[in-house]
ZAPA-328808 format. One line per 3 residues: number of its first residue (from 1); for each residue z, y, x of C-alpha. Coordinates in nm, 2 decimals. Each point is the difference from the previous one (the first is absolute). Layout:
<nuvexs>
NUM = Z,Y,X ~ ...
</nuvexs>
This chain:
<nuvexs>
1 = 11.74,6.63,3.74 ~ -0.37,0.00,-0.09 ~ -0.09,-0.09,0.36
4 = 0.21,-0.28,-0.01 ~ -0.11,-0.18,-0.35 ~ -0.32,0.12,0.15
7 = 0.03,-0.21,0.33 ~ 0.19,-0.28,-0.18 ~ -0.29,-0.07,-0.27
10 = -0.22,-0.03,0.29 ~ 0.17,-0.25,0.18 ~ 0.03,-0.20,-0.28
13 = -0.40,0.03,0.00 ~ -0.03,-0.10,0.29 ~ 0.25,-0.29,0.04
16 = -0.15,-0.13,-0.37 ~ -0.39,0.03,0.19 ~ 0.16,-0.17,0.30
19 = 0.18,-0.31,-0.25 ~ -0.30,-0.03,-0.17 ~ -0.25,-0.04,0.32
22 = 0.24,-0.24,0.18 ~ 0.01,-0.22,-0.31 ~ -0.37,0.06,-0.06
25 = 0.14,0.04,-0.38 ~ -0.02,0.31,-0.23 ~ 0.37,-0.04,-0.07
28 = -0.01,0.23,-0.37 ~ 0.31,-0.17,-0.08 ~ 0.18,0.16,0.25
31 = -0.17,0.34,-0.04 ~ 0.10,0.00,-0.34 ~ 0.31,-0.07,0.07
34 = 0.07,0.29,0.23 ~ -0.23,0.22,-0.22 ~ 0.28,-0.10,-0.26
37 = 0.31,0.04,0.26 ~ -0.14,0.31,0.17 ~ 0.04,0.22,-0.35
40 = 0.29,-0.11,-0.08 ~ 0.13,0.06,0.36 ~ -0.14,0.36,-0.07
43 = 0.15,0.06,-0.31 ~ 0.37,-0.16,0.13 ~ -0.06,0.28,0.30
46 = -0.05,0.22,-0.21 ~ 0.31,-0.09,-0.27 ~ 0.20,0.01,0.32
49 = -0.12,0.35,0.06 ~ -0.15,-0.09,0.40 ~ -0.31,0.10,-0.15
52 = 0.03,0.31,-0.14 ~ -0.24,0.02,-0.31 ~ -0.25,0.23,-0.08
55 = -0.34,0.07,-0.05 ~ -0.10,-0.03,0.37 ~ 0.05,-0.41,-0.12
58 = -0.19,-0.01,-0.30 ~ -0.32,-0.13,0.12 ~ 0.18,-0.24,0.27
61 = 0.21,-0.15,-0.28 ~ -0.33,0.02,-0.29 ~ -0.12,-0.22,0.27
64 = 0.27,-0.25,0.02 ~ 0.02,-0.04,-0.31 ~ -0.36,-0.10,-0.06
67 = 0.06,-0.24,0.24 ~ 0.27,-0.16,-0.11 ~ -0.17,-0.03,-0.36
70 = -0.26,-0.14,0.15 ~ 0.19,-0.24,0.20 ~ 0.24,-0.07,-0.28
73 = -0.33,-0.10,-0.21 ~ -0.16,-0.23,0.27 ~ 0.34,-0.20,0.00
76 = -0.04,-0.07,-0.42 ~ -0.37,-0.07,0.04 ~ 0.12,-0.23,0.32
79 = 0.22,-0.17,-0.22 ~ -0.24,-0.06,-0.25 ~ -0.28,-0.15,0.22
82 = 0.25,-0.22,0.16 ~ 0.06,-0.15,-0.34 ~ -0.34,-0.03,-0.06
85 = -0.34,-0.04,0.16 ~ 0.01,0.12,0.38 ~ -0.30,0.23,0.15
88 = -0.16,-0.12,0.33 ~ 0.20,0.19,0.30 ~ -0.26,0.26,0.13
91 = -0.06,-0.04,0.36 ~ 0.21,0.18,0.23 ~ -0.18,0.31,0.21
94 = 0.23,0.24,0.25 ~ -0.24,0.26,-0.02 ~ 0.06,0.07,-0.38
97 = 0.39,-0.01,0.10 ~ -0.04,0.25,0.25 ~ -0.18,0.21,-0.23
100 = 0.20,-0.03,-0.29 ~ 0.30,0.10,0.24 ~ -0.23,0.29,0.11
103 = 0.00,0.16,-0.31 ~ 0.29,-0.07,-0.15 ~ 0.14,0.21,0.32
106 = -0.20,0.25,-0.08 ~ 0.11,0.03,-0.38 ~ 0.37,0.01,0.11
109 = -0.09,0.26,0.22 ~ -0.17,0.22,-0.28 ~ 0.32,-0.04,-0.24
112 = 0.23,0.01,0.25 ~ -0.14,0.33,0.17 ~ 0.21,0.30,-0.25
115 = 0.32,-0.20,0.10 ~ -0.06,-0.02,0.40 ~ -0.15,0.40,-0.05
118 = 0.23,0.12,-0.18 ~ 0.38,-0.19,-0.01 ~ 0.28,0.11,-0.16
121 = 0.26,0.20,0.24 ~ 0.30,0.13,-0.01 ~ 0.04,0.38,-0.07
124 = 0.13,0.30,0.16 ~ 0.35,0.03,-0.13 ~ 0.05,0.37,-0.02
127 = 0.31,0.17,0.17 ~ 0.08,0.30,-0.26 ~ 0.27,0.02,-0.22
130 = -0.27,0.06,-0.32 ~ -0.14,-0.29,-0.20 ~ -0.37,0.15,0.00
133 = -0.24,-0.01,-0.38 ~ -0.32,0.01,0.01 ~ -0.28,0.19,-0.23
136 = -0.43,0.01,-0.03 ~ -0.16,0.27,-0.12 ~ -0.36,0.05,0.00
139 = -0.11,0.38,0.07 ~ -0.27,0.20,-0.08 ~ -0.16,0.30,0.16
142 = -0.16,0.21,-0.27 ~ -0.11,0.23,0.31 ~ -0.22,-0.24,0.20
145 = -0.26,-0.19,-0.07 ~ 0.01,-0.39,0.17 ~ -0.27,0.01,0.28
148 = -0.03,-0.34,0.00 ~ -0.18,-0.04,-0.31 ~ -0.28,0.20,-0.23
151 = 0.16,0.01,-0.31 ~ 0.18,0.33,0.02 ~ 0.36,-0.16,-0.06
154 = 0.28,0.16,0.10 ~ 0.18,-0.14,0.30 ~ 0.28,-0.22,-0.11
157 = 0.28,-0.15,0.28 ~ 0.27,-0.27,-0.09 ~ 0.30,0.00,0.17
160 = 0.31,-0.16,0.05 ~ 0.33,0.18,0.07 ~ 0.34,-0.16,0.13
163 = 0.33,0.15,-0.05 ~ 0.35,-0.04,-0.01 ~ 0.10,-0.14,-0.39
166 = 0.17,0.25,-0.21 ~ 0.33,-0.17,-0.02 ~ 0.06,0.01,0.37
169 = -0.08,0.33,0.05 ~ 0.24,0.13,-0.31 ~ 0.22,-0.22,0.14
172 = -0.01,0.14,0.38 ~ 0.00,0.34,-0.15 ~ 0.33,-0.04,-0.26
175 = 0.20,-0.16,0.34 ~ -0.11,0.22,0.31 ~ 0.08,0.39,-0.02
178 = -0.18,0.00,0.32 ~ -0.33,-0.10,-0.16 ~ -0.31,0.29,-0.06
181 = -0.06,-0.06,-0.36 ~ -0.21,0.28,-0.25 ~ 0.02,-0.01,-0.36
184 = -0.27,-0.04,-0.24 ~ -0.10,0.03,-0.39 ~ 0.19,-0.27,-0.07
187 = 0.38,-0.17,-0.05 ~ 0.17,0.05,0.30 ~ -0.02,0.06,0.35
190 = -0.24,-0.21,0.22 ~ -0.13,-0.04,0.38 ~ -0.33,0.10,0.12
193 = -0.17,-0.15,0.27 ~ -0.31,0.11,0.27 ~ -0.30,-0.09,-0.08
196 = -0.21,-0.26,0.20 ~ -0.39,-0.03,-0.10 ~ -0.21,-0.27,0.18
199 = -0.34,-0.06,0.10 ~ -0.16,-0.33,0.08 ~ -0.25,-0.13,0.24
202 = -0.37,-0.09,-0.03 ~ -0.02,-0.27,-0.22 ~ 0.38,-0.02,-0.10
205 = 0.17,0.02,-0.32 ~ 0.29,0.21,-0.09 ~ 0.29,-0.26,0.06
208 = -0.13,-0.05,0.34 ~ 0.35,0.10,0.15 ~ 0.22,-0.09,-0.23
211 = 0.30,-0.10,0.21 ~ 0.01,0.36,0.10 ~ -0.03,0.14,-0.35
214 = 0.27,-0.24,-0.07 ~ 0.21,0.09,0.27 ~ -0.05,0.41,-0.08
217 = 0.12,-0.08,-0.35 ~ 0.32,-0.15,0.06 ~ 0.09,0.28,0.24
220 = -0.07,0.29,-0.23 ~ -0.39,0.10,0.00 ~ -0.27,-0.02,-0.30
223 = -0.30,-0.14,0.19 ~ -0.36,0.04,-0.20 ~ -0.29,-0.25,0.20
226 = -0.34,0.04,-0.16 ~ -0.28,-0.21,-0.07 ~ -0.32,0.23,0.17
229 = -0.24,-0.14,-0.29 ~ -0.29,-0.14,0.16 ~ 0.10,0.00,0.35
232 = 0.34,-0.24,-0.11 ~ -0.10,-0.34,0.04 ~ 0.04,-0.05,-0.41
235 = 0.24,0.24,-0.25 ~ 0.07,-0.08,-0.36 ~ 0.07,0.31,-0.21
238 = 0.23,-0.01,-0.31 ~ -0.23,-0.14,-0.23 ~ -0.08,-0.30,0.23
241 = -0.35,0.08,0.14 ~ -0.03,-0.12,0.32 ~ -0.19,0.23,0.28
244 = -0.15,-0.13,0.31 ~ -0.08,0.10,0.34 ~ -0.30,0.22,-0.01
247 = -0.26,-0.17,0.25 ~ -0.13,0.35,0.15 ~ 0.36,0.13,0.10
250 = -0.01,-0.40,0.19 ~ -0.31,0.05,0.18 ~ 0.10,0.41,0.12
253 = 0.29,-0.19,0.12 ~ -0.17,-0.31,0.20 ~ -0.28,0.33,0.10
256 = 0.25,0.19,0.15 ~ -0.04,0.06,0.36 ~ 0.23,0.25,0.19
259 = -0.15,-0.07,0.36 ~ -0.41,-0.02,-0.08 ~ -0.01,0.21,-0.34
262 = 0.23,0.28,-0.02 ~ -0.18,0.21,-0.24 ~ -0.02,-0.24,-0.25
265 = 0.38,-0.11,0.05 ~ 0.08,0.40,-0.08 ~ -0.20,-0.02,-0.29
268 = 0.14,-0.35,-0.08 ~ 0.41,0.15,0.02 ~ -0.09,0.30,-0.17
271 = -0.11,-0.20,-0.26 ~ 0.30,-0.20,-0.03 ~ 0.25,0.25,0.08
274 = -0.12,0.19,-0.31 ~ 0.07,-0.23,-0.21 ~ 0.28,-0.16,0.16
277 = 0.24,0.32,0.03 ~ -0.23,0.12,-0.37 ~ 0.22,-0.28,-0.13
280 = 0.32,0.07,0.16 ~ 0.03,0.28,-0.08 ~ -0.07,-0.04,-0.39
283 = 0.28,-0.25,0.02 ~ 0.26,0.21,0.14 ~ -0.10,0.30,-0.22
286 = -0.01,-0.29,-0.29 ~ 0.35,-0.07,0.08 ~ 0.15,0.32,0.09
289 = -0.12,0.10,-0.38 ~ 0.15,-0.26,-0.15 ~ 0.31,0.05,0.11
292 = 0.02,0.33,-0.17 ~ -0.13,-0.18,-0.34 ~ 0.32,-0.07,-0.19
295 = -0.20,-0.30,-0.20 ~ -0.09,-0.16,0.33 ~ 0.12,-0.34,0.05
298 = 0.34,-0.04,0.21 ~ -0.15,-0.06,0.34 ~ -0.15,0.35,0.01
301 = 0.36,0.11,0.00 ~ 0.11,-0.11,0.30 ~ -0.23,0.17,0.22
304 = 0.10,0.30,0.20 ~ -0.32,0.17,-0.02 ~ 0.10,0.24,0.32
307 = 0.02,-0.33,0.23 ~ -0.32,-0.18,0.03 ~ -0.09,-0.19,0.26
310 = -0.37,-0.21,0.07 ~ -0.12,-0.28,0.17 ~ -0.28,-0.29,0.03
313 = -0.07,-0.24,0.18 ~ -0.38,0.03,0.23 ~ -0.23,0.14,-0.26
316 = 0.25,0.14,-0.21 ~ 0.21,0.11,0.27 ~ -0.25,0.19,0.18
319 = -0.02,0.17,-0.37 ~ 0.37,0.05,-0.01 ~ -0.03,0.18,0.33
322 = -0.25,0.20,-0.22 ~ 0.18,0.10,-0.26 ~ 0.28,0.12,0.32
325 = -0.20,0.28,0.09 ~ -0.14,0.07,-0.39 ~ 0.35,0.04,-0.21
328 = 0.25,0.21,0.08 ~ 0.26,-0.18,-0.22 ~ -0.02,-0.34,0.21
331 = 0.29,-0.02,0.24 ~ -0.08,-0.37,0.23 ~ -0.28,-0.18,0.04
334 = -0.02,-0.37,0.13 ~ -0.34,-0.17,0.13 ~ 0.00,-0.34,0.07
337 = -0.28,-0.03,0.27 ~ -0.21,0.29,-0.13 ~ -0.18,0.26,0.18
340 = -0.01,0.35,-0.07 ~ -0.34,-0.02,-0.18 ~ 0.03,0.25,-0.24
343 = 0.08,0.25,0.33 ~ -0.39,-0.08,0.13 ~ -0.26,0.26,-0.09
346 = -0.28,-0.04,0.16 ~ -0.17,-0.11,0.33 ~ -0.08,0.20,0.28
349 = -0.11,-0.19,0.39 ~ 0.02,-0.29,-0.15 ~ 0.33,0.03,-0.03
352 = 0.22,0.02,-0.40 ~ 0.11,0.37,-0.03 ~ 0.36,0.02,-0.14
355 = 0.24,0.23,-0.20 ~ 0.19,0.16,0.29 ~ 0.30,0.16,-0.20
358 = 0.32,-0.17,0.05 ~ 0.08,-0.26,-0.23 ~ 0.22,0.14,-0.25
361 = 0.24,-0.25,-0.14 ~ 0.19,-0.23,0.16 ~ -0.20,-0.35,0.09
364 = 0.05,-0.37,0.08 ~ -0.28,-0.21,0.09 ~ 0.06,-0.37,0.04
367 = -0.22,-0.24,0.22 ~ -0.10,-0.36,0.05 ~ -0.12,-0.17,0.27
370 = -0.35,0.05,-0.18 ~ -0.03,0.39,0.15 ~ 0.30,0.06,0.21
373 = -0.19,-0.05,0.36 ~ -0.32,0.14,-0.17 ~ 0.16,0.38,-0.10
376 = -0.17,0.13,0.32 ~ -0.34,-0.12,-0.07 ~ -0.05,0.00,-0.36
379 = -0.16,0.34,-0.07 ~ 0.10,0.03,-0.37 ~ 0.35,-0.08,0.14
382 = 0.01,0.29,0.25 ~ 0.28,0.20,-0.22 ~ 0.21,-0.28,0.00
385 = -0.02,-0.04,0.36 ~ 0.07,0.36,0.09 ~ 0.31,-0.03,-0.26
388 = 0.11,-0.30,0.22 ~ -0.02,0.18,0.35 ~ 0.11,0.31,-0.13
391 = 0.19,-0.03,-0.28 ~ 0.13,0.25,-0.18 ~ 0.34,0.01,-0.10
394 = -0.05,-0.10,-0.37 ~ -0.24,-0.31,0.07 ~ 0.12,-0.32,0.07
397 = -0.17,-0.35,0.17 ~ 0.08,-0.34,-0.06 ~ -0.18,-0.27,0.10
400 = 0.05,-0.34,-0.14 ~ -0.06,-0.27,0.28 ~ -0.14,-0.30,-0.07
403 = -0.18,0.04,-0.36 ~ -0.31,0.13,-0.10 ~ -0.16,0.24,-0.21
406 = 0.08,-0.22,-0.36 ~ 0.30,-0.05,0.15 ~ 0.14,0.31,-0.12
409 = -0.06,-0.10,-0.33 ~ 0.17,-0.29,-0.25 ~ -0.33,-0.19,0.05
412 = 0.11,-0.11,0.33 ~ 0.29,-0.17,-0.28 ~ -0.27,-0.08,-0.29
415 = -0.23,-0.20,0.23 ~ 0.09,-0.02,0.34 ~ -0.32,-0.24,0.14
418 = -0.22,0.31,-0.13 ~ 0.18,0.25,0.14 ~ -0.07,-0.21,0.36
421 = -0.32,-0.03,-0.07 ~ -0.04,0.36,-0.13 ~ 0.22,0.16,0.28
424 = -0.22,-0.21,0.25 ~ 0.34,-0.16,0.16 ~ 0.30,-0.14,-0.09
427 = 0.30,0.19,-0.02 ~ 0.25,-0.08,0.24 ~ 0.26,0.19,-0.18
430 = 0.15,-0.11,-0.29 ~ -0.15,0.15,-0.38 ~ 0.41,0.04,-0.10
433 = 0.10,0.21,0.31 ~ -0.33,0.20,-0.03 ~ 0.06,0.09,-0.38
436 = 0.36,0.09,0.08 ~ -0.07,0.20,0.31 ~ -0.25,0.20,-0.23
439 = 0.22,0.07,-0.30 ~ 0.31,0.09,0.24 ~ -0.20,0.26,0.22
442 = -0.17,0.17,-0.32 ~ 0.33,0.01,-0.22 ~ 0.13,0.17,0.28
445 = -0.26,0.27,0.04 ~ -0.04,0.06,-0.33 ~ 0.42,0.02,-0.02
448 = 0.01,0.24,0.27 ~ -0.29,0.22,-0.13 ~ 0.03,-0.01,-0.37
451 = 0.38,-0.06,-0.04 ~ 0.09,0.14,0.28 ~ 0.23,-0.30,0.11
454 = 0.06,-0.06,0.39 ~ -0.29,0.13,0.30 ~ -0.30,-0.26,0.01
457 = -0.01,-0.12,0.34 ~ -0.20,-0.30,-0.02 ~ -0.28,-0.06,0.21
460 = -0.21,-0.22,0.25 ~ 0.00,-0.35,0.00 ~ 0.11,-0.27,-0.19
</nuvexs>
């Protein structure tokens, strides 16, 4: 809808340029006039809900209104002067027309930009029987220092869990004899559910895949997505300071070079991997001791402790694969277009030198278009490739045809002209049946292998 007031305020630009030129007269009457009708069209489009209000339209509708004030003002002083003493008509010139048009183009463009980047769209709806809550906590670390500044502070993480509302799962557990539950300090008996912890990629945030949290909840899971301080895109902690980006961890990223550089692309994952899976790991063990606090707050006491399961999308999946090899208590890991970067050790030939011990737990990795045909030439991909050709028989492959690398993220839903531009193509596969095809093939592997509902089977293309 942006796009479209977008491209409808510019043809009025135009055709009021054009009007004016063919009658070689400045016509302000009749741009007041639609100054005046054009805001009250907005607002009636608004009223009648086609434009869906927010605050993607605040500058586009600040602008409006100026307009119309102004127009609204010219029409009293208009009235005035025709009662009155008349000014000399200045003489007519195209070129100031043009120019005027020009700009005033341009203006619309500038308000009108958050609204065509990022519309309103309809969400996910999620498929479980659970209504899901949702909490924010902000963590901190008193064993690690934060590397990413000088001031000695401990390391602090906010996160975000998503789980199944208290009600429903009383409810579920007071009506199904079938259903696992585990008591706790506390009135009653109540369910327990896995354990899902997420990672994000570079420059994400922690509800970068929401839908799928969403979707996790209502079937039965506590999911946990971080905010990786300093390498999220921006995280607000619980007093509401606001982190950003930290510039160095954005120009390692834009450095890195797998094919010319390789060293400094080992020393660059190490790097990251330490205090990706550093963090991961805290919030698990976070977690996991919270659930045995009897003063915690109710969220803690739905998780089943012995059912974890991790996962992360790129960055944060490749740390997720991490933390698969690290922790003994995780039982699934997901990576959505990851590779196995924490398993590279070294160089040798030229070549990355990998952990060759079987991958312990069982894995799904999900692609895009983005690396799919590149798994045999990417060298910090060379794990996921061997995992593809030779699988074993607890790693999975799916390939999502069609999208790209933000794809696999509710970005492609937040702003879908960026994810084009940032995917370098335009999806050819619908955002919906991407985000679906995602949460059914990971609530499915992490049903089989932390519930232990039904045989994941799931695999290839989609």
């Amino acid at each position: 809808m942006g796009a479209f007031l977008f491209i409808a305020a510019v043809v009025i630009e135009i055709a009021l340029a054009f009007f004016s030129i063919k009658t070689r007269s400045p016509q302000q009457k009749t741009r007041d006039m639609v100054r005046v009708a054009a805001f009250v069209g907005f607002v009636l489009l608004c009223a009648l809900s086609i434009v869906d209000w927010g605050v993607t339209y605040y500058a586009f509708a600040g602008l409006l209104l100026l307009l119309a004030l102004i127009g609204g003002v010219r029409f009293i002083v208009r009235g005035k002067r025709l009662r009155g003493k008349r000014r000399p008509p200045k003489a007519f010139k195209p070129a100031r027309v043009v120019w005027k048009a020009v700009g005033m183009t341009g203006l619309i463009l500038v308000v009108a930009l958050p609204a065509i980047l990022f519309p309103l769209y309809p969400s996910i709806e999620t498929t479980g029987p659970y209504r899901v809550a949702t909490a924010t906590y902000t963590y901190t670390d008193s064993n690690r220092v934060e590397t990413y500044t000088n001031t000695g502070e401990k390391r602090k993480l906010n996160v975000e869990l998503w789980y199944p509302e208290l009600a429903d799962a009383e409810a579920v557990v007071s009506t199904d004899a079938n259903v696992e539950a585990n008591a706790y300090s506390g009135a009653g008996v109540k369910q327990t559910f896995p354990l899902i912890v997420f990672s994000h990629g570079s420059f994400g945030v922690k509800s970068s895949n929401e839908s799928l949290y969403l979707e996790l909840a209502s079937h039965g899971y506590v999911v946990c997505s971080i905010d990786h301080t300093y390498q999220a895109m921006y995280t607000t902690d619980d007093k509401g300071h606001t982190t950003r980006i930290d510039s160095g961890f954005m120009k390692e990223i834009s450095k890195e070079d797998a094919h010319n550089n390789k060293p400094q692309s080992v020393a660059f994952y190490q790097k990251w991997m330490n205090i990706r899976t550093g963090d991961i790991k805290f919030v698990i063990d976070h977690i996991k001791d919270e659930t045995q606090n009897t003063n915690a707050d109710s969220v803690y006491k739905l998780v089943d402790s012995t059912k974890i399961g991790v996962m992360g999308h790129s960055l944060g999946g490749s740390a997720a694969l991490g933390i698969g090899r690290m922790r003994q208590d995780v039982g699934a890991v997901i990576a959505l277009e990851s590779p196995f970067m924490y398993d590279i050790e070294g160089v040798k030939d030229g070549e990355f030198v990998f952990n060759g011990q079987k991958y312990p737990v069982p894995v799904l990795n999900v692609y895009s278009d983005s690396s799919w045909g590149h798994l045999s030439e990417w060298p910090q991909y060379k794990e996921n490739y061997a995992m593809l050709t030779d699988p074993p028989a607890n790693a999975f492959n799916v390939h999502i045809k069609g999208v790209g690398h933000l794809s696999l993220t509710d970005f492609a839903l937040t702003s879908p002209i960026l994810t084009w531009v940032l995917n370098g193509k335009i999806s050819t596969t619908s955002t919906e049946y991407c985000l679906k095809t995602i949460n059914k093939v990971c609530l499915e592997f992490f049903d089989s292998y932390l519930k232990g509902e039904g045989q994941f089977t799931a695999g290839g293309e989609y």
